[in-house]
C-alpha positions in Angstrom: -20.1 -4.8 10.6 -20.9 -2.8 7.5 -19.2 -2.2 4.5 -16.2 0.1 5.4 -15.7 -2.7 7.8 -15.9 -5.0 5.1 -13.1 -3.5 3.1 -11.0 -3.2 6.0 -11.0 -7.0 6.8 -10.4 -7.8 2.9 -7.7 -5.3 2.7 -5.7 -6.6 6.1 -6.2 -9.7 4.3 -3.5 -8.6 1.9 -1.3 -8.0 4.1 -1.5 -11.5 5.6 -1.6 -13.1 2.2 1.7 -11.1 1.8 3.2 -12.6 4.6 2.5 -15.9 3.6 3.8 -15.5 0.4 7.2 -13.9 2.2 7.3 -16.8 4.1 7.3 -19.7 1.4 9.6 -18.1 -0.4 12.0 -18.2 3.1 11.0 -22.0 3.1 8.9 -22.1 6.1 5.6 -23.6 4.5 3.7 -24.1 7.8 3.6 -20.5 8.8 3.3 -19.6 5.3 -0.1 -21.7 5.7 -1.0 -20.2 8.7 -1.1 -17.0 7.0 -2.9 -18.2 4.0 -5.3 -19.4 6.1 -6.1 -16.1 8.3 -6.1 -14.4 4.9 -9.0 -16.9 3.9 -10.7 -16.1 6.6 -10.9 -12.6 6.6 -11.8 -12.8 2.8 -14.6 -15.0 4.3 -16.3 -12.4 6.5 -15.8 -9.3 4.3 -17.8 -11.6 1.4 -20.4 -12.2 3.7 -21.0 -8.7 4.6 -20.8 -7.8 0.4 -21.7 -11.0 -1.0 -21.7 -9.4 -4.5 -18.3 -8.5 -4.7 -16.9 -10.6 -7.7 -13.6 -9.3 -6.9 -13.2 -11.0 -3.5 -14.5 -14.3 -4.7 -12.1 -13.6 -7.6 -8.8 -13.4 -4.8 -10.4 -15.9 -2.3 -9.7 -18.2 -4.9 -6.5 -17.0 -5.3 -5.4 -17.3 -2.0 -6.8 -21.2 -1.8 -3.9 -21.6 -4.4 -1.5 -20.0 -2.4 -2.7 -22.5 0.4 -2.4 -25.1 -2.2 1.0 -24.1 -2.9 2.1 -24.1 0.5 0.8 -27.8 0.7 3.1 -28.4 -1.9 6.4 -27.3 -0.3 5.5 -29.4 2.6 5.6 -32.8 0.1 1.9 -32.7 0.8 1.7 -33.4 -3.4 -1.9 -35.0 -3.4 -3.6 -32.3 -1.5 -2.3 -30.0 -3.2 -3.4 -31.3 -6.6 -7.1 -31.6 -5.2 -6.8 -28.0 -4.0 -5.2 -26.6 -7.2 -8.3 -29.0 -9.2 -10.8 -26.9 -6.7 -9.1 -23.9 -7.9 -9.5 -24.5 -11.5 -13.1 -25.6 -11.4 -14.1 -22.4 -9.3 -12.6 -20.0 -11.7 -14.2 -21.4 -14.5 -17.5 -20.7 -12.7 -16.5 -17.5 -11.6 -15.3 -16.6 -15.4 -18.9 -17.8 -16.4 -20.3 -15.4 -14.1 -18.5 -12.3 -14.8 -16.8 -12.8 -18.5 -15.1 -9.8 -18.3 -12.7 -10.9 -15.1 
């Protein structure tokens, strides 16, 4: 994979993220998650391949929340609050980083 290839993952990663957030708002959580998850994933590899890309790390962390916030609909309240914890820790690093995010 290279670059273009990359982008492409990141950017269908949108699309899934998308989804998932259609699908909280409809109430269905677990596919929601499943979504979320995918999304993740994809983020995952493209970073790998362009491991500089601030931005990326920037919206991986942002769709953990979203993951978070699905394990909140589902009553799942003590996860959740680990998750969203996570979040907050790795955005401070990443704001450390890269000040100008």
């Amino acid at each position: 994979l290279d670059a273009d290839q990359a982008t492409a993952l990141v950017e269908t990663s949108y699309a899934l993220n998308s989804l998932g957030t259609l699908a909280l708002d409809r109430g269905r959580s677990g596919e929601a998650a499943a979504y979320f998850m995918r999304s993740m994933d994809l983020k995952k590899k493209g970073m790998t391949l362009d491991p500089t890309n601030m931005q990326w790390r920037f919206e991986l962390n942002d769709t953990e929340s979203w993951i978070n916030r699905s394990k909140e609909a589902e009553g799942r309240l003590s996860e959740a609050a680990t998750g969203y914890d996570r979040n907050i820790r790795e955005l401070e690093a990443l704001i450390r980083r890269q000040p100008d995010a």
